[in-house]
C-alpha positions in Angstrom: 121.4 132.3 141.2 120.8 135.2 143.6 119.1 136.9 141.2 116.9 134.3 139.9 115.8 133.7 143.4 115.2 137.5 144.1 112.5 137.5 140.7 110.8 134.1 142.3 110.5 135.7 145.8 109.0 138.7 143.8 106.6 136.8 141.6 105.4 134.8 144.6 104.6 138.1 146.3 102.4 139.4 143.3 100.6 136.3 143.5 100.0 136.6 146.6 98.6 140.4 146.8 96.8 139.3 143.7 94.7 136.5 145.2 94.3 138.8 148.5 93.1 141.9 146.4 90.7 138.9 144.2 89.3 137.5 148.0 88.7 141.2 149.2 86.9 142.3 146.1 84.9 139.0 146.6 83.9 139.9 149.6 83.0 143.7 148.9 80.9 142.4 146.0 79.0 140.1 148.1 78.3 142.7 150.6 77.1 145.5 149.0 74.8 142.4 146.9 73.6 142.4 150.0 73.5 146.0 150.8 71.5 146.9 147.3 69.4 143.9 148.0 68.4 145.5 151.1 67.5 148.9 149.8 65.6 147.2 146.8 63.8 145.5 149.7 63.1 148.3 151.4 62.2 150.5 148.8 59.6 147.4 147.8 57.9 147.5 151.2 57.8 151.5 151.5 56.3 151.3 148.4 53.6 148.8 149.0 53.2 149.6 152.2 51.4 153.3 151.4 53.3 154.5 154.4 54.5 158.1 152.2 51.3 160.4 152.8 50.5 161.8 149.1 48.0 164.1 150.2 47.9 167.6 149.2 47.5 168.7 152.7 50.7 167.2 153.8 54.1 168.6 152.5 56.8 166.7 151.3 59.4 165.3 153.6 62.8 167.9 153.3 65.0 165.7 151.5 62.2 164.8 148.9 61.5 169.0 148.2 65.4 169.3 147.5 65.8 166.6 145.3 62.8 167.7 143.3 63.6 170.9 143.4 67.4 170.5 141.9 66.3 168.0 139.2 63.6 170.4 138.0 66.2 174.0 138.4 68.7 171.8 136.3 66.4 170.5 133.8 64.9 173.7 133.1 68.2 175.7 133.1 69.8 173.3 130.6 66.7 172.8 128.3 66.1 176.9 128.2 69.4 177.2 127.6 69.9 179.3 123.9 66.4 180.6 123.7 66.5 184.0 121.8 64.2 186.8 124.2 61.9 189.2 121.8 61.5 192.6 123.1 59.1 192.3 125.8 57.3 195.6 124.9 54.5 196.9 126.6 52.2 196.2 124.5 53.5 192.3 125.1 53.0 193.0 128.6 49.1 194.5 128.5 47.9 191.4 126.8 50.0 189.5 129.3 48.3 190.9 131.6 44.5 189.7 130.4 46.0 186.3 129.8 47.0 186.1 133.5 43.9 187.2 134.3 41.6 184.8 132.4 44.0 181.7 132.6 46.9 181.7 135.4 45.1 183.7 138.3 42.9 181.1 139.1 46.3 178.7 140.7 49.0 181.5 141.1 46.9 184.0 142.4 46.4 187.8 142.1 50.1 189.3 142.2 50.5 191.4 145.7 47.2 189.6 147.7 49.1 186.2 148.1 48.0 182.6 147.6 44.2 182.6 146.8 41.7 179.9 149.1 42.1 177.5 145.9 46.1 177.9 145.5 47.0 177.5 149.1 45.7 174.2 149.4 47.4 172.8 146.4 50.7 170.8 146.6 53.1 172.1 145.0 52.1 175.5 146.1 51.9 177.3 143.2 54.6 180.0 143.5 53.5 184.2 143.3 54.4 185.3 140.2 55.3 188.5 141.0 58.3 187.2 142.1 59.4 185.0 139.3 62.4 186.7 138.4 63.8 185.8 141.5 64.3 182.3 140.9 63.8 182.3 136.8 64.9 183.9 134.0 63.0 184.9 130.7 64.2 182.0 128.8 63.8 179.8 132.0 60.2 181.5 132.4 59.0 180.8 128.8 60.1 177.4 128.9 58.2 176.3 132.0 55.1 178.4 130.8 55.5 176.8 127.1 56.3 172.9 128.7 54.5 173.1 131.8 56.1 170.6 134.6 55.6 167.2 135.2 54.3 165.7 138.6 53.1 169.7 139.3 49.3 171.2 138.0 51.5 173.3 135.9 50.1 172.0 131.6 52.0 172.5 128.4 50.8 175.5 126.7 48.2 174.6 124.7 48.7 175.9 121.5 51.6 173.5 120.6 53.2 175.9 117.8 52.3 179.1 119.0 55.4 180.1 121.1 54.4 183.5 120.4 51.3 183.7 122.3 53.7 182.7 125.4 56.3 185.8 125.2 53.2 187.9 126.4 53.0 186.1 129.9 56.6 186.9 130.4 56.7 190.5 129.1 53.7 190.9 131.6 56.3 189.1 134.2 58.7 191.2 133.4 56.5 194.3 134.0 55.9 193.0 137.4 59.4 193.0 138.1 60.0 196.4 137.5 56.9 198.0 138.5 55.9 195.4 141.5 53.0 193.7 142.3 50.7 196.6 143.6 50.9 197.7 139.5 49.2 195.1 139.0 46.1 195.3 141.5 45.8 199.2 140.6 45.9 198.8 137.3 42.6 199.7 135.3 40.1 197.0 136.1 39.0 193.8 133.7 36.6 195.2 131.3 33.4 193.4 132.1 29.9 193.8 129.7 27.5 196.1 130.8 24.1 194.6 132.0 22.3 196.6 129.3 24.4 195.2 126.7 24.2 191.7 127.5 22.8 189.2 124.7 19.8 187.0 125.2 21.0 183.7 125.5 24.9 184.6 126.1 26.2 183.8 129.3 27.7 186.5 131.0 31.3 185.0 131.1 32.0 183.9 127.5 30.8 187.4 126.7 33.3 189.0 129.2 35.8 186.4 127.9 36.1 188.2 124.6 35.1 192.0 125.6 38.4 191.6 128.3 41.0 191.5 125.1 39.1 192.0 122.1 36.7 195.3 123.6 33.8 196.0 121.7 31.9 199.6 121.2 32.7 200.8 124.3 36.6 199.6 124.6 39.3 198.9 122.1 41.2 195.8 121.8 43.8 195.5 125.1 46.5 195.4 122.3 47.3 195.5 118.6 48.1 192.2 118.4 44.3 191.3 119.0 41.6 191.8 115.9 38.9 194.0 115.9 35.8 191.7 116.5 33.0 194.5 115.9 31.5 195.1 112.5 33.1 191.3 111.3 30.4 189.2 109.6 28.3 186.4 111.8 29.1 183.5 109.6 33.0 184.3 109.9 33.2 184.6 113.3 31.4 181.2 114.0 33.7 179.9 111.8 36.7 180.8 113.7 35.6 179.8 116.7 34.8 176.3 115.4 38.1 176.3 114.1 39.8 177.4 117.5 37.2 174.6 119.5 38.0 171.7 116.9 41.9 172.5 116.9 41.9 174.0 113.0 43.4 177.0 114.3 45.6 177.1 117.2 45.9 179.2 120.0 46.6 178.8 123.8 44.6 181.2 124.7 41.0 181.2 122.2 41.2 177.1 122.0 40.2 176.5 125.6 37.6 179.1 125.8 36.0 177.9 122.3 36.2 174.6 123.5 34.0 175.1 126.4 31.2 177.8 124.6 27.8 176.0 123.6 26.8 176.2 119.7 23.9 178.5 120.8 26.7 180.9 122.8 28.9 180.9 120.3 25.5 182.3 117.7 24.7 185.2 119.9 28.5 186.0 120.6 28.6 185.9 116.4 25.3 188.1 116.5 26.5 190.7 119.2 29.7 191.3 117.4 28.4 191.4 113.8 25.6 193.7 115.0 28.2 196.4 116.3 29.4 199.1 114.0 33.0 198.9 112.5 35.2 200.8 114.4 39.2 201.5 113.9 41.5 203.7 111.7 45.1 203.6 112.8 47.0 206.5 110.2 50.1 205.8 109.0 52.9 208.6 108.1 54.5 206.5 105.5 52.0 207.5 103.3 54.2 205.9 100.2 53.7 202.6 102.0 50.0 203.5 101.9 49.5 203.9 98.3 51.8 200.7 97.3 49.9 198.7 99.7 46.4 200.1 98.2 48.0 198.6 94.9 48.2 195.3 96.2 45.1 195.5 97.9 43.1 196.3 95.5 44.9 195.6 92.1 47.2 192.6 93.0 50.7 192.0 92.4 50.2 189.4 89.3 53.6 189.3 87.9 54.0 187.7 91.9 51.1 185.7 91.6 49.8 187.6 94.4 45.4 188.3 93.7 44.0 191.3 95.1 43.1 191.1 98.8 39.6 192.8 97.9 38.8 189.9 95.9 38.1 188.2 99.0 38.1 190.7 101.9 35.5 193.1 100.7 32.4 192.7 101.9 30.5 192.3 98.9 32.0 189.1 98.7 31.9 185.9 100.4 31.0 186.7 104.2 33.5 184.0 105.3 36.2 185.8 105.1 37.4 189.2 107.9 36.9 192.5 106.7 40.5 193.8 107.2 39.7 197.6 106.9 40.6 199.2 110.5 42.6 196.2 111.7 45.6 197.3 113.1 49.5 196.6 110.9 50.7 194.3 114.3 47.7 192.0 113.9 47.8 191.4 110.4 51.5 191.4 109.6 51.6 188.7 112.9 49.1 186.6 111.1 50.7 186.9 107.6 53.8 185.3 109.7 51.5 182.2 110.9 50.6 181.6 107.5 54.2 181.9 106.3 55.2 179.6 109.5 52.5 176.9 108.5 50.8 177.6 111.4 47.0 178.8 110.0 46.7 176.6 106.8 45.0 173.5 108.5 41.3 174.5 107.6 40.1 174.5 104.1 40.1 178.2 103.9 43.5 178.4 105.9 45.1 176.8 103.2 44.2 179.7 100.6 45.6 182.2 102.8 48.5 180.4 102.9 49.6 180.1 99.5 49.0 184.0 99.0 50.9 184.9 102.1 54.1 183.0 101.0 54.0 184.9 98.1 54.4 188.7 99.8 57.9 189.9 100.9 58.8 191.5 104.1 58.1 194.9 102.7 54.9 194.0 100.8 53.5 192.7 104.4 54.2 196.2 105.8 52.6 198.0 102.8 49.5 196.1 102.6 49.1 195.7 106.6 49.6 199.8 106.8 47.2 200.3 104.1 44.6 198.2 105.7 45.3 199.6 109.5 44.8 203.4 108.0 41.4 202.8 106.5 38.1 204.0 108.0 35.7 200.8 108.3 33.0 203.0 107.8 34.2 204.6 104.6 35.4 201.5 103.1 32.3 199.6 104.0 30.3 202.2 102.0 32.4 204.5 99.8 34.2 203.2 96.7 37.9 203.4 96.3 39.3 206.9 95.1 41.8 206.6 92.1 45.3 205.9 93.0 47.5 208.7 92.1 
């Protein structure tokens, strides 16, 4: 009976914890209702009352800045997290350099002379590059130059698929890391066109827009991964700059500046460069790689189904396509890869290139792109080929 009386006394208890615990949790529910109510009330009234100044001239409060500022660190670490870094070569790093120029100097300023009388009144400040590297990484660097940031002035990359034309903005990063941002300032001045050069009807700036990276008979191109422009024919390089304007060919950095040059610019930019005498020659020492790429150039692998590239390239022929005589191996083989990557077949002519690209191995690309980088415009504009040996 004692014991039967002890498990009743017990049960009782339970019950009565229970329905205490139940009341309480009643109660707690109720007030933080009231409590979430209240913020949503609040927040409702902040909102609508415009009280939060959104004007650039007025920084954020310091509680807003750190919780931007960790949800953007953590989204970028975790989203640039596994990207595979090239080797940020010089070369990377000296067209880097002319992109910055031409496309980031303009918000981010000139690296070593601090924020520019545009940049500093812009909220967010946009940081000084020079000093990426202290808050970023290069994977963490090519993500926000490739995605841009939202809520900033910071824009995707333009040319949606060409993650390559990005790597050059952080090798050029890079370089400022090591070298510092005085490198930068004494570093041989933008090539700008000479007054006694300049084109009727060209403004000076598109002109200067393409003589910066791609030189012309005074300077060579700031890098091998940029073509030759002089000596190409007029129709082919209004072509390509319609196809850069109208998004056929994509690029971050040529779509923007097409996109803005008039028809009659983009003529007399087609006329100056056409009119300018083939330049280039780039020797190889593999001079076996030479002659089989001569073979393919100019005979064709057609067991591959691969047509000679002279049936197309030469100038006798259709003036729509390059001449690729002087161009050097970086450039071409690059563009061979575009091709092979899908990235260059969205125009009619695109799409020819493309099926002939995906035909040529890794080592046919280097044979045929050092045969073409070794030969003398001049001689291959006007000489026939010799016999191959």
């Amino acid at each position: 009976m004692a014991e039967d009386k002890t498990v009743e006394d017990k049960t009782a208890e339970d019950k009565t914890v229970r329905s205490r615990l139940s009341a309480y949790l009643r109660r707690l529910g109720r007030a933080m209702l009231v409590v979430v109510g209240a913020m949503i009330v609040g927040a409702a009234v902040f909102i609508v009352s415009g009280i939060y100044n959104v004007a650039a001239r007025s920084e954020h409060w310091g509680i807003t800045n750190w919780l931007l500022t960790v949800v953007r660190d953590r989204s970028i670490a975790m989203a640039a997290y596994g990207t595979s870094v090239p080797d940020l070569t010089d070369d990377l790093a000296g067209l880097g350099a002319e992109h910055y120029r031409g496309g980031c100097a303009s918000c981010h300023g000139v690296p070593g002379r601090g924020p520019g009388p545009i940049n500093r009144n812009m909220l967010p400040l946009p940081p000084d590059l020079a000093h990426a590297y202290e808050d970023y990484n290069s994977k963490e660097l090519f993500w926000i130059i490739y995605n841009g940031l939202k809520f900033t002035g910071m824009p995707a990359w333009s040319g949606y698929r060409r993650k390559d034309e990005v790597w050059t903005l952080v090798a050029f990063l890079d370089r400022l890391r090591r070298t510092g941002p005085d490198s930068y300032i004494d570093s041989e001045p933008s090539r700008v066109l000479p007054p006694e050069l300049e084109v009727a009807g060209v403004g000076t700036q598109p002109l200067e827009n393409c003589v910066r990276c791609h030189g012309n008979a005074q300077y060579p191109p700031i890098s091998d991964l940029v073509p030759r422009l002089t000596g190409q024919s007029e129709a082919y390089l209004i072509r390509a700059i319609k196809n850069y304007s109208d998004g056929t060919r994509e690029s971050g950095i040529m779509e923007p500046i097409a996109y803005k040059m008039r028809a009659e610019e983009t003529v007399a930019l087609a006329r100056y460069y056409s009119s300018l005498p083939l330049t280039g020659t780039r020797v190889s020492k593999d001079h076996a790689a030479v002659a089989r790429g001569r073979r393919i150039a100019t005979e064709g692998l057609p067991q591959a189904g691969i047509p000679a590239c002279s049936a197309c390239h030469h100038e006798a022929n259709n003036p729509q396509f390059p001449k690729l005589a002087g161009q050097s191996a970086t450039y071409l083989s690059g563009q061979l890869r575009l091709w092979q990557n899908g990235l260059r077949d969205q125009s009619a002519y695109g799409a020819i290139m493309a099926v002939v690209a995906n035909r040529l191995n890794d080592a046919q690309i280097r044979d045929v792109t050092a045969y073409y980088a070794s030969q003398s415009p001049a001689r291959h504009h006007h000489e026939p080929e010799a016999p191959i040996p």
